[in-house]
N, CA, C and O of each residue as an XYZ file, in Angstrom:
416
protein
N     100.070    248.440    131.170
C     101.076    249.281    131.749
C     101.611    250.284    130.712
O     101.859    251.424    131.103
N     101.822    249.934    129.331
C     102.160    250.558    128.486
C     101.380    252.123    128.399
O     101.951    253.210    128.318
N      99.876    251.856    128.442
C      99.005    252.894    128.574
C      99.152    254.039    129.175
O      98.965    255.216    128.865
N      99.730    253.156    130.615
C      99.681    253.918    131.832
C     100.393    255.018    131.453
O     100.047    256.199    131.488
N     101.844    254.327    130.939
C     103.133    255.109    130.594
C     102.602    256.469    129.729
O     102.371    257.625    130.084
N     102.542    255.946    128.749
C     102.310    256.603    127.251
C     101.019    258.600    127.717
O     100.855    259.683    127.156
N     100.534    257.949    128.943
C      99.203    258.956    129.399
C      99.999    260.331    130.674
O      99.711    261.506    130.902
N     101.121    259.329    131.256
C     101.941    259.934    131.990
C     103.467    260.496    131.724
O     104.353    260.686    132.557
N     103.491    260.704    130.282
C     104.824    260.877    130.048
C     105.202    262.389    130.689
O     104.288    263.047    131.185
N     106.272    262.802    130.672
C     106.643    264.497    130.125
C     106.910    264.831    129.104
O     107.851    264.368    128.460
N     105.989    265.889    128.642
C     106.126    266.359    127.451
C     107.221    266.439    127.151
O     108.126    266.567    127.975
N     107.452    266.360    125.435
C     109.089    266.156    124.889
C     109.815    264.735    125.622
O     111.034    264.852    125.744
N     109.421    263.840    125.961
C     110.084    263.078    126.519
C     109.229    261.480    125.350
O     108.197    261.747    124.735
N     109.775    260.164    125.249
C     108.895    259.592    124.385
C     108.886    258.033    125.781
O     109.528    257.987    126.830
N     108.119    257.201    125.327
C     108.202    255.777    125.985
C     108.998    254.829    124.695
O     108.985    255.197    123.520
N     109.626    253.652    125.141
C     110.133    252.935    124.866
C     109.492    251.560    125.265
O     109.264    251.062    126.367
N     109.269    251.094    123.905
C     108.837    249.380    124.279
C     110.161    248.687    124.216
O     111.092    248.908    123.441
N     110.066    247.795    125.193
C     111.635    246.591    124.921
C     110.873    245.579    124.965
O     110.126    245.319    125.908
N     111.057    244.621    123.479
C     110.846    243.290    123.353
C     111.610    242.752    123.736
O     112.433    243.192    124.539
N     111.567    241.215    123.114
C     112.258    240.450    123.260
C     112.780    239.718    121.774
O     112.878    240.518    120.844
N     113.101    238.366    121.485
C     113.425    237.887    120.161
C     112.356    237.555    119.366
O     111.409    236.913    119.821
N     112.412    237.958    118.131
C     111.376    238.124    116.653
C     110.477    238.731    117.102
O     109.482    238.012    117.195
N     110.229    240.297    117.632
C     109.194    241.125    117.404
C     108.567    241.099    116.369
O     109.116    241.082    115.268
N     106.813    241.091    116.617
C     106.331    240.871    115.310
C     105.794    239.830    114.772
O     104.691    239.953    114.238
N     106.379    238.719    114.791
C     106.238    237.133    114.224
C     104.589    236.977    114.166
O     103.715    237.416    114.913
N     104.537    236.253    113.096
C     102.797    236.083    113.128
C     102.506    236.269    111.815
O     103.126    237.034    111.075
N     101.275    235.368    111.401
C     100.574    235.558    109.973
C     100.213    236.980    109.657
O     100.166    237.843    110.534
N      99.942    237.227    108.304
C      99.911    238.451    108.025
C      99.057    239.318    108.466
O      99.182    240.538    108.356
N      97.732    238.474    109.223
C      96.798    239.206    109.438
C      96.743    239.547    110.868
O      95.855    240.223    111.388
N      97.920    238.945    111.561
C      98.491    239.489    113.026
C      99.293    240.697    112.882
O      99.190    241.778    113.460
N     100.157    240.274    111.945
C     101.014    241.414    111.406
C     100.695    242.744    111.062
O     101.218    243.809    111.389
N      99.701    242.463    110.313
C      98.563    243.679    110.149
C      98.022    244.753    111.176
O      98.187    245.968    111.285
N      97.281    243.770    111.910
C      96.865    244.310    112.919
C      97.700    244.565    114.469
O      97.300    244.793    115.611
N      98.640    244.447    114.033
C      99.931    244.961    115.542
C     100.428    246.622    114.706
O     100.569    247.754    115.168
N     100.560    246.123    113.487
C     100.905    247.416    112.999
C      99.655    248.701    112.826
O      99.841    249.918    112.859
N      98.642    248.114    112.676
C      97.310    249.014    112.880
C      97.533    249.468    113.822
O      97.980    250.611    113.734
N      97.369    248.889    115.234
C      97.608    249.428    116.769
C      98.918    250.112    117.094
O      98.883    250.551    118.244
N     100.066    250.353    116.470
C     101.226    251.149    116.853
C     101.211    252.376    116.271
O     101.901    253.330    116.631
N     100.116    252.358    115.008
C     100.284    253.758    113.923
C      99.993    254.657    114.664
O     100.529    255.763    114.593
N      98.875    254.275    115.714
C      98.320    255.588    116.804
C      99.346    255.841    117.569
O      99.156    256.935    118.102
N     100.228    255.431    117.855
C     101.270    255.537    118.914
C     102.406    256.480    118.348
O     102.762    257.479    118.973
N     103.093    256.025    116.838
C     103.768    256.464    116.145
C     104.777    258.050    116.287
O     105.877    258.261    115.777
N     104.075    258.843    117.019
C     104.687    260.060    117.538
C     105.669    259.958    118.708
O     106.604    260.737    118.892
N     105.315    258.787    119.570
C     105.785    258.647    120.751
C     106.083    257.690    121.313
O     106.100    257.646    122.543
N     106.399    256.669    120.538
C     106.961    255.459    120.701
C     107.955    254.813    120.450
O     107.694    253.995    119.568
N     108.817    254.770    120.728
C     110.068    253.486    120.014
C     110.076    252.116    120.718
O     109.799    251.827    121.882
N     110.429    251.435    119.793
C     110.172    249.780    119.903
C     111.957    249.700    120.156
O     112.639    250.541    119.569
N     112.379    249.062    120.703
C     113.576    248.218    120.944
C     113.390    246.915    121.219
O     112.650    246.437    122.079
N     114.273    246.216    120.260
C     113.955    244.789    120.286
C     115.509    244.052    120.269
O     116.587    244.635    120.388
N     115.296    242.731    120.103
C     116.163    242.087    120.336
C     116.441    241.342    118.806
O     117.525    240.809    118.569
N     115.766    241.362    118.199
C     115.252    240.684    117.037
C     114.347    241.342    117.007
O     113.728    241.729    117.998
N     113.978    241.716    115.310
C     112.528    241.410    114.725
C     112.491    240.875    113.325
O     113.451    240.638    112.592
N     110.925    240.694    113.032
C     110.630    239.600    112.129
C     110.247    240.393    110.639
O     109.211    241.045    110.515
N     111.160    240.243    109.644
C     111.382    240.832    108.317
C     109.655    241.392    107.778
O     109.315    242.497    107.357
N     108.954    240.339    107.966
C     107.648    240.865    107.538
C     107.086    242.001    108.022
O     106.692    243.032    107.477
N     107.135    241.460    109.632
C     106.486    242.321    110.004
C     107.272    244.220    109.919
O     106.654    245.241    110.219
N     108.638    244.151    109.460
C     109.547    245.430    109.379
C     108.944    246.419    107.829
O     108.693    247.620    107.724
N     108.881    245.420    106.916
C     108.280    245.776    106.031
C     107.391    246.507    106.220
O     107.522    247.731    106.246
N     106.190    245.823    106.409
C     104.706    246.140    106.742
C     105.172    247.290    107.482
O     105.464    248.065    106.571
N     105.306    247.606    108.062
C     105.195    248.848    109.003
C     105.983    249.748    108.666
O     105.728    250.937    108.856
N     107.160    249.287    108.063
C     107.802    250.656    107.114
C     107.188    251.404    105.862
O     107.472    252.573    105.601
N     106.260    250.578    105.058
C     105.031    250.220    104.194
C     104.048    251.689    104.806
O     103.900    252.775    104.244
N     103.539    251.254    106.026
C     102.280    251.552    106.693
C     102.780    253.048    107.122
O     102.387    254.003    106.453
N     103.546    253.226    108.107
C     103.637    254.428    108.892
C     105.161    255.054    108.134
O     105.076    256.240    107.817
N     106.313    254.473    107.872
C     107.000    255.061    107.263
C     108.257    254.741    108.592
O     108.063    254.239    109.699
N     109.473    255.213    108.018
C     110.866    255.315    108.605
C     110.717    256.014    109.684
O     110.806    255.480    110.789
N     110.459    257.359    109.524
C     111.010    258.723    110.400
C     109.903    258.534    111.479
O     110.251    259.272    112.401
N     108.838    257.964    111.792
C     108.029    258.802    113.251
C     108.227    258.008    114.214
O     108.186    258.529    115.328
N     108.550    256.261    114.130
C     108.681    255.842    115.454
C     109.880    255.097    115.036
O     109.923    254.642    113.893
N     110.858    254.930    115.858
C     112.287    253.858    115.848
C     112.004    252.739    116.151
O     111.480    252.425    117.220
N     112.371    251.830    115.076
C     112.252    250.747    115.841
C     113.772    250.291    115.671
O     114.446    250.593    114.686
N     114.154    249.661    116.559
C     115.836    249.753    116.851
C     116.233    248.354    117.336
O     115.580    247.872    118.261
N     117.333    247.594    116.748
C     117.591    246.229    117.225
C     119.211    246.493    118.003
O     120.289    246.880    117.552
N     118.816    246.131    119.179
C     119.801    246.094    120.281
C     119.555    244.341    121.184
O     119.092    244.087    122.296
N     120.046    243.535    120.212
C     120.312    242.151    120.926
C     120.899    242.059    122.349
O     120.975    240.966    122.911
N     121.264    243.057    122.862
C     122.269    243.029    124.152
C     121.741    243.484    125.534
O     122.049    243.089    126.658
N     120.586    244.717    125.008
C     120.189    245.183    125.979
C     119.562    244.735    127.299
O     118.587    243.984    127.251
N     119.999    245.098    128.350
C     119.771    245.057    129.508
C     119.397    246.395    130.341
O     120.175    247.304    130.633
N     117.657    246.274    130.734
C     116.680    247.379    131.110
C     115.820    246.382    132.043
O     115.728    245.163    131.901
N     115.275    247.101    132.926
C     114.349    246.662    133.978
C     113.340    248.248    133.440
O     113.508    249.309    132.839
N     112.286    247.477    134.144
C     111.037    248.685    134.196
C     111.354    249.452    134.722
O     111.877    249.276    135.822
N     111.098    251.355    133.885
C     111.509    252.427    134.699
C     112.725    252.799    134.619
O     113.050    253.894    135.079
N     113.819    251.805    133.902
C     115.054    252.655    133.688
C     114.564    253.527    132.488
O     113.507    253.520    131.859
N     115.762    254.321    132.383
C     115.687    255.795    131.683
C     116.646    255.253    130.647
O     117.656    254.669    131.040
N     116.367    255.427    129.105
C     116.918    254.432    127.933
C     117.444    255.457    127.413
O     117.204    256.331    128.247
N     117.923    255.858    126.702
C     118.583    256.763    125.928
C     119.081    256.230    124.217
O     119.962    255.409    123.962
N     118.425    256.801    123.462
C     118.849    255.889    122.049
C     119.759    256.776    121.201
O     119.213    257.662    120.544
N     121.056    256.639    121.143
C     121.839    257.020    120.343
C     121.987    256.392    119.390
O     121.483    255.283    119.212
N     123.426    257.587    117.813
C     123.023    257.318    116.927
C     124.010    255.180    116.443
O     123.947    254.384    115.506
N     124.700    255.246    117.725
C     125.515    253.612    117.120
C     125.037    252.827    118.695
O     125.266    251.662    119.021
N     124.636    253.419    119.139
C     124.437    252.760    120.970
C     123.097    253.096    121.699
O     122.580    254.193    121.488
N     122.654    252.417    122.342
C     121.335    252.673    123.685
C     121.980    252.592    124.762
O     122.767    251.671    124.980
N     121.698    253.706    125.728
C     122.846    254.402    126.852
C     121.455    253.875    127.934
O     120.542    254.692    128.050
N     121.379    253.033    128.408
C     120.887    253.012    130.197
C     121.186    254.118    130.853
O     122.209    253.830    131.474
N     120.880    255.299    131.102
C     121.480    255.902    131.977
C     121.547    255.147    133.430
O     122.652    254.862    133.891
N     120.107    254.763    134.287
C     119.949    253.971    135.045
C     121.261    253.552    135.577
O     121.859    254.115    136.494
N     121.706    252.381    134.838
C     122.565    251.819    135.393
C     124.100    252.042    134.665
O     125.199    251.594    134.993
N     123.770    252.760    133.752
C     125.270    253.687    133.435
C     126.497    252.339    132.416
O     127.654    251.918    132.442
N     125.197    252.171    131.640
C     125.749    250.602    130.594
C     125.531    251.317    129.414
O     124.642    252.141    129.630
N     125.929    251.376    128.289
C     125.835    250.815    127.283
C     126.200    249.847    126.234
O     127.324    249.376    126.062
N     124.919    249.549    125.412
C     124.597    248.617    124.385
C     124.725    249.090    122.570
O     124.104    250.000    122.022
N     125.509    248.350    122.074
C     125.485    248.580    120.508
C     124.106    248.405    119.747
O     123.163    247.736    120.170
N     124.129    248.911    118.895
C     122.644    248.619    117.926
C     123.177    247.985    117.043
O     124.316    248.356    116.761
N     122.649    246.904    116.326
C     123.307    246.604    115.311
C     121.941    246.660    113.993
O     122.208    246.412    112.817
């Protein structure tokens, strides 16, 4: 589904992954290779999670760097498929359902 998204966006517009708790988790050579598969994405992706897992933050700050994709910890968030996320610079705004969530 992610695919689907990522092939159908509007230009200037990005997709958003929402995990769940310890994005990431896994031996190094999982770790590795999750971060191999996001570098292609990197222009147009942000990760929102609930948690993630120190290694794997490294590694990928390491690999692709700070500035091209966000990855953003919002423990609170509440999104269904297809809401419209909005990532500000202290909060993630649902427009959808007209909530927002702190980042911490």
């Amino acid at each position: 589904m992610l695919n689907r998204k990522l092939l159908s966006r509007v230009p200037g517009s990005s997709t958003a992954l929402v995990t769940g708790d310890n994005f990431g988790s896994g031996n190094p050579a999982e770790i590795s290779t999750a971060v191999q598969a996001l570098k292609a994405e990197t222009e147009e992706l942000n990760i929102i999670t609930k948690s993630v897992d120190q290694a794997f933050l490294t590694h990928y700050n390491n690999v692709i760097g700070t500035n091209k994709c966000k990855i953003v910890n919002c423990p609170t968030l509440i999104a269904d498929v297809d809401d419209e996320l909005e990532i500000q610079t202290l909060k993630i705004r649902n427009k959808t359902k007209n909530l927002d969530f702190p980042i911490v």
